[in-house]
C-alpha positions in Angstrom: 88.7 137.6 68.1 88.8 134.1 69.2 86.4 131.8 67.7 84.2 129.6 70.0 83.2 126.1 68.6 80.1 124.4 69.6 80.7 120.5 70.0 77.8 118.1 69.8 79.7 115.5 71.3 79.3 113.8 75.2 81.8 115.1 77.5 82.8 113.4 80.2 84.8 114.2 83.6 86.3 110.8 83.4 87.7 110.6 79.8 91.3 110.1 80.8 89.8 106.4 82.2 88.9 105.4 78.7 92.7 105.4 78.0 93.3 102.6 81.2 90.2 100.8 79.5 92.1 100.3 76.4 95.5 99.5 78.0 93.6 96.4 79.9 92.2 94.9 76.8 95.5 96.0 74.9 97.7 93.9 77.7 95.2 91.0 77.2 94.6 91.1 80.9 90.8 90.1 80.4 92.2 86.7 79.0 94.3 86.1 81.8 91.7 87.1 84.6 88.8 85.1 82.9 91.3 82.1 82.1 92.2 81.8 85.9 89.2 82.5 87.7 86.8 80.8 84.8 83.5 81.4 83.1 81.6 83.4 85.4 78.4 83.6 82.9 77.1 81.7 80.3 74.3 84.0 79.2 75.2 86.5 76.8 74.2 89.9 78.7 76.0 88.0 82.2 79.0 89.7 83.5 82.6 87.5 82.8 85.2 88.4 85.6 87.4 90.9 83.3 84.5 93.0 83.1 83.8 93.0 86.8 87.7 93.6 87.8 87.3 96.5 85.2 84.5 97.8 86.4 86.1 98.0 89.9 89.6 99.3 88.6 87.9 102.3 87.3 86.0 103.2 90.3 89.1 103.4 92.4 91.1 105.2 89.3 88.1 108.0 89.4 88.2 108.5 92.5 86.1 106.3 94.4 86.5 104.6 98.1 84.5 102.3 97.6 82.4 100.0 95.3 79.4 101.5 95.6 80.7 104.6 94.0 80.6 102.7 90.6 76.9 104.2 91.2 77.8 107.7 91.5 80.0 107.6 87.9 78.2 104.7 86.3 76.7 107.3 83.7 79.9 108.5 82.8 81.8 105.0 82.8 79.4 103.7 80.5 80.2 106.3 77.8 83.7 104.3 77.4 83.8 101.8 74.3 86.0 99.5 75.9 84.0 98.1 78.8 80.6 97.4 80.3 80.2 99.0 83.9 78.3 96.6 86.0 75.9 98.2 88.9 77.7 97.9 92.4 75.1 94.7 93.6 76.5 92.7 90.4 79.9 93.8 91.7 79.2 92.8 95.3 77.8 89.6 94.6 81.1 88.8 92.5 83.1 89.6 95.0 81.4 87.0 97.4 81.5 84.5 94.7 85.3 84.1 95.3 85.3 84.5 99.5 87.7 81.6 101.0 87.2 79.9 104.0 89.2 81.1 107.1 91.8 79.5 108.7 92.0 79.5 112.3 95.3 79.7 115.0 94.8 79.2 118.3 97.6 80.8 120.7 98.8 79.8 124.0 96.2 81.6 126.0 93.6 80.2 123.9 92.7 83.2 121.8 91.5 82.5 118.5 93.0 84.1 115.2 91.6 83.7 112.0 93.8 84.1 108.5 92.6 84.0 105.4 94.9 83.3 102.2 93.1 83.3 99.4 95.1 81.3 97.3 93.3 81.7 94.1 93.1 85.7 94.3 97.1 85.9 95.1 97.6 83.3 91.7 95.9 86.1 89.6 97.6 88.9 91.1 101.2 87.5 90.3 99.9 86.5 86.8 98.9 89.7 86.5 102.0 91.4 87.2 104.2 89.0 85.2 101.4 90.0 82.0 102.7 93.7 82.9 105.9 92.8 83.1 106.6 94.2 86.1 108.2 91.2 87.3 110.1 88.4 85.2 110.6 85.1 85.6 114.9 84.5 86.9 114.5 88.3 88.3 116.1 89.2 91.1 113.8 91.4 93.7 114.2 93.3 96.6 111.0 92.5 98.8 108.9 94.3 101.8 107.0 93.0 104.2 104.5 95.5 106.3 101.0 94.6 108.2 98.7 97.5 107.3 95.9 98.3 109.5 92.7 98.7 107.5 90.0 100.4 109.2 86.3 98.6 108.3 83.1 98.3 110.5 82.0 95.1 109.0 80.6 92.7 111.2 83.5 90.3 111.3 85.9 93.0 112.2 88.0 92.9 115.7 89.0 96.3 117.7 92.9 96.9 117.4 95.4 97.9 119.6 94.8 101.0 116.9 91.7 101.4 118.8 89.3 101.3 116.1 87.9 98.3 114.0 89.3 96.7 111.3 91.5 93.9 109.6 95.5 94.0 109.6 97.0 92.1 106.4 100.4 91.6 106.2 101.5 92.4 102.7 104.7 91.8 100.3 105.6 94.5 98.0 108.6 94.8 95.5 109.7 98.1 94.5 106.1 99.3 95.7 103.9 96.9 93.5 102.0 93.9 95.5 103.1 90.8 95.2 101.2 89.3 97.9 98.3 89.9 100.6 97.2 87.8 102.8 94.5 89.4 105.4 94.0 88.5 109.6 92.0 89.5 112.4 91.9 93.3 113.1 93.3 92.3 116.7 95.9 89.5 115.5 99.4 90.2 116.9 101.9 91.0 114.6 104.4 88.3 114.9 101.8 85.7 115.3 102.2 83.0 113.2 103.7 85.4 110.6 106.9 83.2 109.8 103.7 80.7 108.3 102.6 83.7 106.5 106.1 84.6 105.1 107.0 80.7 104.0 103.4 81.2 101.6 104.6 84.5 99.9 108.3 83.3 99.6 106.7 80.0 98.1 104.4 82.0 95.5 107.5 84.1 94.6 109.4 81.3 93.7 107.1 79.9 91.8 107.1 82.4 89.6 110.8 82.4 89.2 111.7 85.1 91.4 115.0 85.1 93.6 114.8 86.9 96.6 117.5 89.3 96.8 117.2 91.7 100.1 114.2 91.8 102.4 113.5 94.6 104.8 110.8 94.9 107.5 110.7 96.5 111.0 110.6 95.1 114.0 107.3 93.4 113.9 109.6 90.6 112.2 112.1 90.7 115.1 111.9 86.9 116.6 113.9 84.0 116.0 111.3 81.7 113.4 110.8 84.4 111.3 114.5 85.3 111.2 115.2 82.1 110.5 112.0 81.9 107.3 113.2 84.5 106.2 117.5 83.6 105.8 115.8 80.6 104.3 114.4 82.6 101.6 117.1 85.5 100.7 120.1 86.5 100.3 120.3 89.3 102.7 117.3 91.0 104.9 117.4 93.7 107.0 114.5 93.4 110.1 114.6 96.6 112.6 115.7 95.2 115.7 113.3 97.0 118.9 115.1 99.7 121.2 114.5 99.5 124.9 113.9 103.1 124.7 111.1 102.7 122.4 107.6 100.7 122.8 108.2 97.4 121.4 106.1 96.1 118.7 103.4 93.9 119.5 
């Protein structure tokens, strides 16, 4: 007969997270996050950065949509020796705390578009790849561009040709890891001033020490300045030319 031992010890749903808790600290990615983005406290129970971009990681990793769900696993996060879980105001609040200003286009018909870049946010993000070493500096990469409709009903969000509300970043991603984001009006059109948007990520890249092998994207590239960006930056790209058959991207 089997025998059945009775363990004293907490168990927790989310165990496996405390193994990605230790991995951040082990990768010294708290020293790189608080060394870019500064001391956020100077009081000794205050929150630093690393421990509200932890705090945030996990959620996702467990399973959440959203911050706020750092509420509904909080008890369990806690358990983890690595980290201190923040409550999702804290988190909120931090999140504000590095909000950048909006840049505004205005096209022919007078429309106004808004971009936002958020230079400081897409620093860290390439520091923290090259930490991982997912990336190295005289690396050649192979580089996607897509803009990805994000569905939101925050205040500031525009209605879509999607037909529903929401922003529509254009993103860079190398072998599926993000390299760079930069978000725009829900309603933005897709080759809008996208050539300015390209000449920003292919200028981060480099500056890491990245060479820019082959870039692909569909036909929301197709047209002539951002053809011309983006032989400026590569060695070969590959942009999906529309069919007359097909509805045209706008």
């Amino acid at each position: 007969m089997a025998k059945v031992n009775i363990k004293s010890e907490k168990i927790t749903p989310f165990g496996g997270i405390y193994y990605a808790s230790k991995a951040f600290y082990a990768l010294s990615l708290d020293k790189v996050i608080n060394g870019t983005l500064g001391v956020r406290s100077s009081t000794y129970n205050g929150y630093q950065w690393d421990e509200i971009m932890s705090a945030m990681s996990d959620v996702f990793l467990c399973g959440g949509d959203c911050v706020e769900d750092v509420n509904r696993s909080e008890c369990h996060l806690r358990e983890s020796p690595e980290v201190r879980i923040s409550t999702s105001h804290t988190i909120g609040r931090a999140i504000k705390e590095h909000s950048h200003e909006d840049m505004e286009y205005k096209s022919s018909s007078g429309n106004v578009f808004r971009f936002n870049t958020n230079p400081r946010l897409n620093d860290l993000l390439m520091k923290l790849n090259m930490k991982m070493g997912l990336f190295k500096s005289g690396q050649t990469v192979n580089v996607d561009f897509e803009h990805v409709f994000v569905k939101t009903e925050k205040a500031d969000a525009t209605y879509s040709y999607k037909q529903a509300y929401g922003y529509f970043p254009g993103v860079v991603s190398i072998d599926g890891i993000i390299a760079y984001i930069e978000n725009r009006d829900g309603n933005t059109p897709v080759k809008f001033h996208q050539a300015d948007t390209l000449s920003r990520a292919f200028k981060q890249l480099h500056s890491y020490g990245l060479h820019i092998g082959i870039f692909r994207a569909d036909c929301g590239s197709y047209s002539e300045d951002i053809i011309r960006t983006v032989d400026g930056n590569c060695r070969i790209f590959y942009i999906h030319a529309p069919s007359r058959t097909r509805t045209p991207c706008t």
